[in-house]
BAGU-216121 format. One line per field, with one value per residue: residue in one letter; x, y, z of N, C-alpha, C in turn; residue number from 1. Coordinates in Angstrom, 1 decimal, padded with zeros to 4 digits, m for minus. Each point is the difference from the previous one (the first is absolute). Last residue first. Example, Ala and Ser with C-alpha at 12.3 -4.5 7.8 and 13.67 -1.06 7.14 Angstrom:
BEGIN
residuo	[S | A]
n_east	[012.8 | 000.3]
n_north	[m002.2 | m005.7]
n_up	[007.1 | m000.1]
ca_east	[000.9 | m000.9]
ca_north	[001.1 | 001.2]
ca_up	[000.0 | 000.0]
c_east	[m000.8 | 000.9]
c_north	[001.1 | 001.2]
c_up	[000.8 | 000.0]
num	[2 | 1]
This chain:
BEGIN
residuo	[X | X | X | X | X | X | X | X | X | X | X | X | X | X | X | X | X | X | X | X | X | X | X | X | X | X | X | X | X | X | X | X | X | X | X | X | X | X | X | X | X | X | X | X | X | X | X | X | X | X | X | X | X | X | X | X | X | X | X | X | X | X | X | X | X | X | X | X | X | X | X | X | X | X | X | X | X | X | X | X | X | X | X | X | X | X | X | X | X | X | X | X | X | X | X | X | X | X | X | X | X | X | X | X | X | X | X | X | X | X | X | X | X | X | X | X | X | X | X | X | X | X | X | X | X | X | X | X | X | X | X | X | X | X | X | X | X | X | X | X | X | X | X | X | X | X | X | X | X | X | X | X | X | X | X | X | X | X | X | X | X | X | X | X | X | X | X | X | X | X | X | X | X | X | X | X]
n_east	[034.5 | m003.0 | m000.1 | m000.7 | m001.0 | m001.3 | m002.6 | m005.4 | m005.4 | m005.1 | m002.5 | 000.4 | 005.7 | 005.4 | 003.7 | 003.4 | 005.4 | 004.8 | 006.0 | 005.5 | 005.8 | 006.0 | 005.8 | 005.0 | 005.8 | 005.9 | 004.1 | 004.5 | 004.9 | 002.8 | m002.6 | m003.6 | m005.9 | m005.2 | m004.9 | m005.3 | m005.7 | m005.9 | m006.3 | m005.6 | m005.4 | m004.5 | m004.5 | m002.0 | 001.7 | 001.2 | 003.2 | 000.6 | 002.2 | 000.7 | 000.8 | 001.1 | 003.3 | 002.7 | 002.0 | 000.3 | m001.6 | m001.7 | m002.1 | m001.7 | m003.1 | m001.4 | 000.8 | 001.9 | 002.6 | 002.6 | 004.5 | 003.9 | 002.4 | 001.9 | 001.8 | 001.4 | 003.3 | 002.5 | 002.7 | 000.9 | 000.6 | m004.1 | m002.6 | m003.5 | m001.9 | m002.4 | m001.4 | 001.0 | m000.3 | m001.3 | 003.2 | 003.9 | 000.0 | 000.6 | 004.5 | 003.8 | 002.2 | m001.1 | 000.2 | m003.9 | m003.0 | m004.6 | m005.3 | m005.5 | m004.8 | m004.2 | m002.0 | m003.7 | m003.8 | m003.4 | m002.9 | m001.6 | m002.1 | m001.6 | 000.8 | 005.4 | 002.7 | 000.5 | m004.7 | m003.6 | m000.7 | m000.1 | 001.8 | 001.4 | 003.5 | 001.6 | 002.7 | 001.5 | 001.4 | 003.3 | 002.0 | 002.1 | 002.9 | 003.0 | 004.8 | 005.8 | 004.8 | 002.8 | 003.2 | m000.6 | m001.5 | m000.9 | m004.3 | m005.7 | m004.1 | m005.2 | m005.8 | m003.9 | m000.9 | m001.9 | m005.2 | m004.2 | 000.7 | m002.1 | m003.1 | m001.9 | m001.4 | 003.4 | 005.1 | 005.5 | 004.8 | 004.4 | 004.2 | 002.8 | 003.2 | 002.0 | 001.5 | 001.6 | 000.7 | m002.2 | m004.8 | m004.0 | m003.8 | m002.5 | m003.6 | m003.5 | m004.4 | m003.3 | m005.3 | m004.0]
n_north	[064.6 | 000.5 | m001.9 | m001.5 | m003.6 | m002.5 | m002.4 | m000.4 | m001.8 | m001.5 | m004.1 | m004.0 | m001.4 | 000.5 | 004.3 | 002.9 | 001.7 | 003.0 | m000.5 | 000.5 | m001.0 | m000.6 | m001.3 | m001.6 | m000.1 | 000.0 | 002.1 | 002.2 | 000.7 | m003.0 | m003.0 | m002.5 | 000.3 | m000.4 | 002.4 | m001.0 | 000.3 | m000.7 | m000.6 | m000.6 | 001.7 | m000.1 | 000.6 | 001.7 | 004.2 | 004.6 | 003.3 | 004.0 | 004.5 | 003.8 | 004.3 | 003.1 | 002.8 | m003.1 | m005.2 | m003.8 | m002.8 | m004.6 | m003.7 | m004.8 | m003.7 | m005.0 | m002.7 | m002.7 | m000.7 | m002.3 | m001.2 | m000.3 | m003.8 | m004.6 | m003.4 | 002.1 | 001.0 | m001.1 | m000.9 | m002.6 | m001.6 | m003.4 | m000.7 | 003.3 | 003.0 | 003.8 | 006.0 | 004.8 | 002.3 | m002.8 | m003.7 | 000.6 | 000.2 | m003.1 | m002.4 | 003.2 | 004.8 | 006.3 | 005.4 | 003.9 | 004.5 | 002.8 | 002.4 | 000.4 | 002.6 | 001.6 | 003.4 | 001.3 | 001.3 | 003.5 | 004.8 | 004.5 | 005.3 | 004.9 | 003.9 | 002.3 | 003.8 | 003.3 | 001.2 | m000.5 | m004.2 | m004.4 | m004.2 | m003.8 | m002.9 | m004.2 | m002.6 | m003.7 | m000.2 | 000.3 | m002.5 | m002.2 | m003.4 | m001.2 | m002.1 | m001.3 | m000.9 | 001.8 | m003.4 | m005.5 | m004.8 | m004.7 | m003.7 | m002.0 | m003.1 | m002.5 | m001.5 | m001.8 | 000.8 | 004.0 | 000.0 | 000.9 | 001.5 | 002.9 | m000.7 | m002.6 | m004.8 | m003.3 | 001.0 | 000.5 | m000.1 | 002.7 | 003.2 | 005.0 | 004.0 | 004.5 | 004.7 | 005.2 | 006.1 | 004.5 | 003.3 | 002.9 | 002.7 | 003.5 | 003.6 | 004.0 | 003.8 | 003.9 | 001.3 | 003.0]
n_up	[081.2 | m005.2 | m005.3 | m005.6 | m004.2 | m005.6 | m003.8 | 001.0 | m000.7 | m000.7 | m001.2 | m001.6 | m000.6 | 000.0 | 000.6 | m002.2 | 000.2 | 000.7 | 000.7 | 001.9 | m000.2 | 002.0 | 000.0 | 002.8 | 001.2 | 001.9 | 002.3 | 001.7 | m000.1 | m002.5 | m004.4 | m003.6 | m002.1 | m002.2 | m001.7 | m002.4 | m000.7 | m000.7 | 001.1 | 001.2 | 000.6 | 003.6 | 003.4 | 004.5 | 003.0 | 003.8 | 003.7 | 004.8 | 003.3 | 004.5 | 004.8 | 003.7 | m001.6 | m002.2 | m000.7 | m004.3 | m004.0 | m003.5 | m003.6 | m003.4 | m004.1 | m003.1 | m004.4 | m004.9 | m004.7 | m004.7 | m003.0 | m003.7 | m003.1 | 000.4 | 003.1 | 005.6 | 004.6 | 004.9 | 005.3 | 005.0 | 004.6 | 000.9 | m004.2 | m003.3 | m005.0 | m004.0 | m000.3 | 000.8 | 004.1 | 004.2 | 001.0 | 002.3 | 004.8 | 002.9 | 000.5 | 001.8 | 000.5 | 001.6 | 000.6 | m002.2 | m002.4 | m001.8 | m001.8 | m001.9 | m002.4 | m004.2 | m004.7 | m003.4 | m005.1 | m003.0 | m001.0 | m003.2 | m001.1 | m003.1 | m002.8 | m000.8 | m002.0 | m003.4 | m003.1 | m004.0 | m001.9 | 003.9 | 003.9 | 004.3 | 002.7 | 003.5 | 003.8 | 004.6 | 004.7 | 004.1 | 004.4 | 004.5 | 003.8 | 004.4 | 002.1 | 002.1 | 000.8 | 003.9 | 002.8 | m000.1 | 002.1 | 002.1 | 001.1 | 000.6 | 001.8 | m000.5 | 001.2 | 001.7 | 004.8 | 001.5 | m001.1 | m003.1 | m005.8 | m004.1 | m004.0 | m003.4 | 000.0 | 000.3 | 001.9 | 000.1 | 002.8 | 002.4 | 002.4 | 001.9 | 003.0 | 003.7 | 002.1 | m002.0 | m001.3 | m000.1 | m001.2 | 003.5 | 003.1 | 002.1 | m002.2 | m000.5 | m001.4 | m001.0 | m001.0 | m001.3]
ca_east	[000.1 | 001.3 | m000.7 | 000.4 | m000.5 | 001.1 | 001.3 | 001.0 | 001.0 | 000.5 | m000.4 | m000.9 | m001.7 | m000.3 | m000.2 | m000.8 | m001.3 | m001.4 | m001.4 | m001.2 | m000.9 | m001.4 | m000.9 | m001.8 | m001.8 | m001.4 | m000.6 | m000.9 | m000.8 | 000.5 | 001.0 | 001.3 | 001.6 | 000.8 | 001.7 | 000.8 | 001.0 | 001.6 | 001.3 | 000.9 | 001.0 | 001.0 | 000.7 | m000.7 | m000.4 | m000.8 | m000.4 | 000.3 | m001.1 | 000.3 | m000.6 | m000.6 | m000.5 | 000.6 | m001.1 | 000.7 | 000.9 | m000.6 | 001.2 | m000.3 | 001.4 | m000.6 | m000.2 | m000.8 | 000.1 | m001.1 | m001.5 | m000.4 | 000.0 | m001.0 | 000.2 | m001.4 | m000.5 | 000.5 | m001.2 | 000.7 | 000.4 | 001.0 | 000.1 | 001.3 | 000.0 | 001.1 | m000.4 | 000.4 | 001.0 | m000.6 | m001.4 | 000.6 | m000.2 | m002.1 | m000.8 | m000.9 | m000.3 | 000.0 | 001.3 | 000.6 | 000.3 | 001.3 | 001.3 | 000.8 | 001.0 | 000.6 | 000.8 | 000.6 | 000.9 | 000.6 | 000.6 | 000.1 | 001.0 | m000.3 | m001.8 | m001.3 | 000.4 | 001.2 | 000.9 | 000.0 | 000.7 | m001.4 | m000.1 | m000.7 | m000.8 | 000.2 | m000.6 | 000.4 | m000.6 | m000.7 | 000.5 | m001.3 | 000.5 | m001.2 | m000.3 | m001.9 | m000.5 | m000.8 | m000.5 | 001.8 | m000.8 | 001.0 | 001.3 | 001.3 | 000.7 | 001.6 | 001.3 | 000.0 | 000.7 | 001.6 | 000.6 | 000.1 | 000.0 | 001.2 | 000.3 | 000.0 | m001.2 | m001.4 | m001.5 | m001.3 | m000.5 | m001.8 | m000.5 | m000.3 | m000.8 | m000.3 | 000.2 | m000.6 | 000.2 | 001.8 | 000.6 | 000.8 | 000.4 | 001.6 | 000.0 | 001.5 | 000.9 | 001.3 | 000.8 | 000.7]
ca_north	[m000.1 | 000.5 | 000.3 | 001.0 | 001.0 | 000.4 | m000.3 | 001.0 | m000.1 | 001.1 | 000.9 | 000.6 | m000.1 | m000.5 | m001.2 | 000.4 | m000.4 | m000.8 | 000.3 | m000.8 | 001.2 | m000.6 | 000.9 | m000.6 | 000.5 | m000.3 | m001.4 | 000.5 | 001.7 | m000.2 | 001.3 | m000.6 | 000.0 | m000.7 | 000.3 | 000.1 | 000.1 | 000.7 | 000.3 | 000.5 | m000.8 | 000.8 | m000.7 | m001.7 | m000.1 | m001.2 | m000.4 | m001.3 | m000.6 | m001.6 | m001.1 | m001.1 | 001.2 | 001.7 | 000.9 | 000.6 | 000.8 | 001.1 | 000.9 | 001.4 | 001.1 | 001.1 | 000.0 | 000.5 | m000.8 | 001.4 | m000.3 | 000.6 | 001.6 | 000.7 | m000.4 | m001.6 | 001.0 | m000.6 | 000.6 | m000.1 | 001.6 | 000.3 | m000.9 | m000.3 | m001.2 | m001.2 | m001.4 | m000.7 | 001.1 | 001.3 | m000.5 | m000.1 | 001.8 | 000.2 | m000.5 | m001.3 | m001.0 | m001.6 | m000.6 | m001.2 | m000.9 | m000.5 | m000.4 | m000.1 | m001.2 | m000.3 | m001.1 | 001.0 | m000.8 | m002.0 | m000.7 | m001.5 | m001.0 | m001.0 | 000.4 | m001.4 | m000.5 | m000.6 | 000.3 | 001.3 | 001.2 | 000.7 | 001.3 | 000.0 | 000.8 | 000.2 | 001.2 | 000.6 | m000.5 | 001.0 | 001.2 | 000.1 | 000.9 | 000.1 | 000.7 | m000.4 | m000.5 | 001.0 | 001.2 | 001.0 | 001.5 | 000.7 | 000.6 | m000.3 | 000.6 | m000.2 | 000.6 | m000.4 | m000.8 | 000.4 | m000.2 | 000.2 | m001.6 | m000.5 | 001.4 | 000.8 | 001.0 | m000.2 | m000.7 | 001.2 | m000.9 | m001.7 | m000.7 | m001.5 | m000.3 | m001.8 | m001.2 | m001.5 | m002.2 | 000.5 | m001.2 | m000.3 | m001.2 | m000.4 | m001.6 | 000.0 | m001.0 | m000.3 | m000.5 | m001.2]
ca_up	[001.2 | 001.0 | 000.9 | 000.4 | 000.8 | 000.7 | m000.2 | 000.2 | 001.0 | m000.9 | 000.4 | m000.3 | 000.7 | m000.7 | 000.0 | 000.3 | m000.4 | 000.9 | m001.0 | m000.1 | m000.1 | m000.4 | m000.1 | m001.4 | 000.3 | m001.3 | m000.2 | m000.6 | 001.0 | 001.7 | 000.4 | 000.9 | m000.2 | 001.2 | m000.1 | 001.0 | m000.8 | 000.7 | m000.9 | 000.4 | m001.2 | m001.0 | m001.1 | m000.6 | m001.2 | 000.0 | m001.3 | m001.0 | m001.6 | m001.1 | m001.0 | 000.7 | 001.0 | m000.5 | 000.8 | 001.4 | 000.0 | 001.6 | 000.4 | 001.3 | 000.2 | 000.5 | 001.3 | 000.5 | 001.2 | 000.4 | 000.2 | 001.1 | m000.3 | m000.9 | m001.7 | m000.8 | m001.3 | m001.5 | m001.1 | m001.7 | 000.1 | 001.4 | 000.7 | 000.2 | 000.8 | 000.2 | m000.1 | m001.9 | m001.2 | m000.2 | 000.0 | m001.5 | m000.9 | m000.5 | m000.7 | 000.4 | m000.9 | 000.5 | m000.4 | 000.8 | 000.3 | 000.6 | m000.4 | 001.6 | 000.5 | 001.7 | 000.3 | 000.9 | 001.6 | m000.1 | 000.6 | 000.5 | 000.3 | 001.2 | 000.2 | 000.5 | 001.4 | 000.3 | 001.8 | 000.8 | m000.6 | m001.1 | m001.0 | m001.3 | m000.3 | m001.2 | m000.4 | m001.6 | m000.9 | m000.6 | m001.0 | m000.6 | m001.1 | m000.2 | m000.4 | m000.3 | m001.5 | m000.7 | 000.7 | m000.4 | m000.8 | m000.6 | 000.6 | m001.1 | 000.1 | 000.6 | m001.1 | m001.0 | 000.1 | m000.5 | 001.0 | 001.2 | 001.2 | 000.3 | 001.7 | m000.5 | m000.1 | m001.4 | 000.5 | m000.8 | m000.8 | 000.0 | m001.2 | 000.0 | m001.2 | m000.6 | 001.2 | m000.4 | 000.5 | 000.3 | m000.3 | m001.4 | m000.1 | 000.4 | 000.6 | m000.7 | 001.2 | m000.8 | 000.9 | m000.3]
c_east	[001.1 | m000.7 | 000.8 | m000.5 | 001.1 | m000.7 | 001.3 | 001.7 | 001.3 | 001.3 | 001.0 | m000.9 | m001.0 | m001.8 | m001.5 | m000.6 | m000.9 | m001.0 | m001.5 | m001.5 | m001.8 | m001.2 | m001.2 | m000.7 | m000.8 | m001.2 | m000.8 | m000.7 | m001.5 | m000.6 | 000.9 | 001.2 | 001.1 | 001.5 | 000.9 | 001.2 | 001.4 | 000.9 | 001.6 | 001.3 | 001.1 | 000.9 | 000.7 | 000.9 | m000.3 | m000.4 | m000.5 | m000.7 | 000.5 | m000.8 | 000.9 | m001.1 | m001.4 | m001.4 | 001.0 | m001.2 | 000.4 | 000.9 | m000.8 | 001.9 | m000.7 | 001.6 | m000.9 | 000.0 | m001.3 | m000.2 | m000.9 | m001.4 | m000.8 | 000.4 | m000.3 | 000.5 | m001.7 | m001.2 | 000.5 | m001.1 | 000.6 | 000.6 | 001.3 | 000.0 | 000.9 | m000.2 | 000.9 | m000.9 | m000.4 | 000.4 | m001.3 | m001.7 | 000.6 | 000.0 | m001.2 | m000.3 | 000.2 | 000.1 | 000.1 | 000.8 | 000.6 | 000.9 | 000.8 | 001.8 | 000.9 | 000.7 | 000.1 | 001.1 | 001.1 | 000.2 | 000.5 | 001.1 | m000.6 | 001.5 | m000.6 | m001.0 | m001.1 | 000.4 | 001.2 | 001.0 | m000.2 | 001.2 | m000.8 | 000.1 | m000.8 | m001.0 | m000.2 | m001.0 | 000.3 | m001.1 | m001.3 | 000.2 | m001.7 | m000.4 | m002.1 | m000.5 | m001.2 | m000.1 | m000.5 | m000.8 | 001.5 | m000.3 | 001.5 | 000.5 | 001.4 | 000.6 | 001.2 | 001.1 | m000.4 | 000.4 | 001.9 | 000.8 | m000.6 | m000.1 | 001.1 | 000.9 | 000.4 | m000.9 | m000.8 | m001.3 | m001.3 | m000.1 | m001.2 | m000.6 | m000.5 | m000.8 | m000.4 | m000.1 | m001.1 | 000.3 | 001.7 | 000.6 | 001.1 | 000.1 | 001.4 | m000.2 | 001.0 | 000.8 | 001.0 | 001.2]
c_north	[000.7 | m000.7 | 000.3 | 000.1 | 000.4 | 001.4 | 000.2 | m001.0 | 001.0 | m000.4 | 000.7 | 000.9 | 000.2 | m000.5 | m000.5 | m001.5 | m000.2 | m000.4 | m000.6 | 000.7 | m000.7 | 001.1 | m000.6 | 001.1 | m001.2 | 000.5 | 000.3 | m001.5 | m000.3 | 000.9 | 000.1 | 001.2 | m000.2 | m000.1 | m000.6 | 000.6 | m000.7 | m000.1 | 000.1 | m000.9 | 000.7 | m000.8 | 000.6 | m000.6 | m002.3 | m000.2 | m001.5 | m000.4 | m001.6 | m000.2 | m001.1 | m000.3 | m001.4 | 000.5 | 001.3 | 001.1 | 000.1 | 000.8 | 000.9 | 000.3 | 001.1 | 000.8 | 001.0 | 000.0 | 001.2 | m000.8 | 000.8 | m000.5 | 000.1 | 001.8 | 000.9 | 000.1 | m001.3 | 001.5 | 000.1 | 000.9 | 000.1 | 001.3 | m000.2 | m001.5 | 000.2 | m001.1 | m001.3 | m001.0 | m000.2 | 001.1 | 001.2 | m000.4 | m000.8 | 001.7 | 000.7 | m001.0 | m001.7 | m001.3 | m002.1 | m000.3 | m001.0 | m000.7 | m000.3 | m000.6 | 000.4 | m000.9 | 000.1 | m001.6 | 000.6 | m000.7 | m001.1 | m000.5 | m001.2 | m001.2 | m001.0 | 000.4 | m001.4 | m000.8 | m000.5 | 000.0 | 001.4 | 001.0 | 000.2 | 001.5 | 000.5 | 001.0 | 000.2 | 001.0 | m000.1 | m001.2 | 000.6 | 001.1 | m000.4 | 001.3 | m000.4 | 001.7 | m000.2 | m000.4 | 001.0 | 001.5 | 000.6 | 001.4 | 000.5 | 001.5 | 000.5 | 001.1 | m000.1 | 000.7 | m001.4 | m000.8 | 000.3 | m000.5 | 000.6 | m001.1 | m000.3 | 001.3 | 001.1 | 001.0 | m000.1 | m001.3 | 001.2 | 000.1 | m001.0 | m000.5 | m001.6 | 000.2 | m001.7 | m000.6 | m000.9 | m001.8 | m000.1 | m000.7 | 000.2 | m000.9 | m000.1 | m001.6 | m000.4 | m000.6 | m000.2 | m000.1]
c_up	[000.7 | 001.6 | 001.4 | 001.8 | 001.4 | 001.2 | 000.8 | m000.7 | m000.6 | 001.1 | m000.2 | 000.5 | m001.0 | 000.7 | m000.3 | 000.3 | 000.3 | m001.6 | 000.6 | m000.9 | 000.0 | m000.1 | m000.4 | 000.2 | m000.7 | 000.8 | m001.1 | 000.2 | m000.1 | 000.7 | 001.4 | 000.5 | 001.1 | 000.2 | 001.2 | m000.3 | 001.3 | m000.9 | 000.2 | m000.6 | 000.2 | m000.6 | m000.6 | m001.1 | m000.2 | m001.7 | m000.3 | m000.8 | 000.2 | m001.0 | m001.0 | m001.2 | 000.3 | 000.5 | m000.1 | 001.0 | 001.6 | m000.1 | 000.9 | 000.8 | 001.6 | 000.4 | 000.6 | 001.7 | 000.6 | 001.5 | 000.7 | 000.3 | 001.6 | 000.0 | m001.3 | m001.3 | m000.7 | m000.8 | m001.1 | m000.2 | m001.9 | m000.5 | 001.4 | 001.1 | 001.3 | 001.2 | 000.3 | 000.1 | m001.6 | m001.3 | m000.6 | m000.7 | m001.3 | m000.5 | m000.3 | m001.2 | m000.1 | m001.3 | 000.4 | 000.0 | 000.9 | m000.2 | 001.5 | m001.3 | 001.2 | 000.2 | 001.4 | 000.7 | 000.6 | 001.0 | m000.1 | 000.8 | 000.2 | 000.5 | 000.9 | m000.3 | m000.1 | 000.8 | m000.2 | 000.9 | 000.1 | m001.4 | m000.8 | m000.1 | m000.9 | m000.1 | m001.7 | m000.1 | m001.4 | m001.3 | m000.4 | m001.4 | m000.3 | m001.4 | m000.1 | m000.2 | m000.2 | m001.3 | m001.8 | 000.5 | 000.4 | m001.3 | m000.9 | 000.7 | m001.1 | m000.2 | 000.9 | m001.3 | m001.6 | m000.3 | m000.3 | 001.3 | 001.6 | 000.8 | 000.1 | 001.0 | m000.5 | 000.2 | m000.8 | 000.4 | m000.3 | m001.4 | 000.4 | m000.9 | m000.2 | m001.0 | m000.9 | 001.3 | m000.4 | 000.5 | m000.3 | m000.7 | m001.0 | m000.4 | 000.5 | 000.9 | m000.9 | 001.4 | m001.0 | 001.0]
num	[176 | 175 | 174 | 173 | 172 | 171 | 170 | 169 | 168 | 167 | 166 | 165 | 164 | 163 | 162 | 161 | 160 | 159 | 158 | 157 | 156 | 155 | 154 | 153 | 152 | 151 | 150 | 149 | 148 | 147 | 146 | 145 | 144 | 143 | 142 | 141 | 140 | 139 | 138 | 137 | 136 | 135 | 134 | 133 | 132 | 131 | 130 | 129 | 128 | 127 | 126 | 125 | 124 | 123 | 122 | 121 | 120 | 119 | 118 | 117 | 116 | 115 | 114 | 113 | 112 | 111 | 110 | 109 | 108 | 107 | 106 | 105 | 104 | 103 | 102 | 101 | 100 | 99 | 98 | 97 | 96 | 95 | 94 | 93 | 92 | 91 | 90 | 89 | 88 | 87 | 86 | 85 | 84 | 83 | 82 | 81 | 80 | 79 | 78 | 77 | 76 | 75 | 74 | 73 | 72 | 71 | 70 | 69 | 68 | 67 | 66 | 65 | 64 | 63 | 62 | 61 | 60 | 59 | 58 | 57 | 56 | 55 | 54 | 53 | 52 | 51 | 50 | 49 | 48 | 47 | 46 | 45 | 44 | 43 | 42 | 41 | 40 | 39 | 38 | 37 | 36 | 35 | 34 | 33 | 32 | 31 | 30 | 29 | 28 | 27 | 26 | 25 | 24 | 23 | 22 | 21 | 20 | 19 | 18 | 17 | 16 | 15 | 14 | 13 | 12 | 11 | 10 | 9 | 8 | 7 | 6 | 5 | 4 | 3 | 2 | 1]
């Protein structure tokens, strides 16, 4: 057995971005179909894969598992933005805006849906970028009026399983 060792690694953010989620289901192929979103508060992006649920079944003979069930397993892209633009307020909360006004919406939280892709910084002449078709995305803000300090929006993107009729990758991983 070969014991090879990879230099890739994942270290920075070079951009992050947002498209429209495509009926078929794929990611957007073209860039010039997602937007840019900017000002990333340094080492708030995270790419978070948790631990499955686990549930253990027991025979009364053993103390230990006799078999494991697997549950769901949580993915999401967190960051956050010291940008607070219209079209990130937008991205953030939903709502309306009109020229440089963003109005909140009437209604309770609205579910916003986007494709998502994040690129890491080049490290030993490589680069991951993250390609997720669909994700429910979410924010929070601390827009505090400070003198040392700016407001964030923290945004947590939740991959979901996009929406086809064929098998399509909720999210693919790929080193350039």
């Amino acid at each position: 057995m070969s014991d090879k060792k990879s230099s890739i690694r994942l270290v920075g953010l070079e951009y992050l971005q947002f498209g429209a989620v495509r009926s078929t289901g794929a990611f957007p192929s073209t860039a010039a179909s997602m937007s840019t979103v900017g000002n990333v508060v340094p080492d708030s992006a995270h790419f978070v894969v948790e631990n499955p649920e686990i549930t253990n079944i027991f025979i009364e003979e053993e103390d230990t598992p006799d078999i494991q069930i697997f549950g769901t397993q949580r993915k999401y892209i967190e960051f956050a933005l010291r940008d607070m633009g219209t079209q990130t307020l937008l991205y953030a909360f939903g709502g309306m805006a009109s020229g440089s006004a963003f109005s909140f919406t009437t209604t309770g939280v609205v579910s916003r849906e986007y494709a998502v892709f994040a690129q890491s910084r080049t490290i030993n002449g490589k680069k991951l970028k993250f390609e997720i078709p669909r994700a429910s995305v979410y924010a929070s803000g601390d827009m505090k009026f400070a003198k040392t300090d700016t407001g964030t929006l923290a945004f947590t993107c939740e991959i979901l399983t996009p929406d086809s009729s064929t098998a399509i990758s909720p999210c693919v991983i790929t080193q350039v």
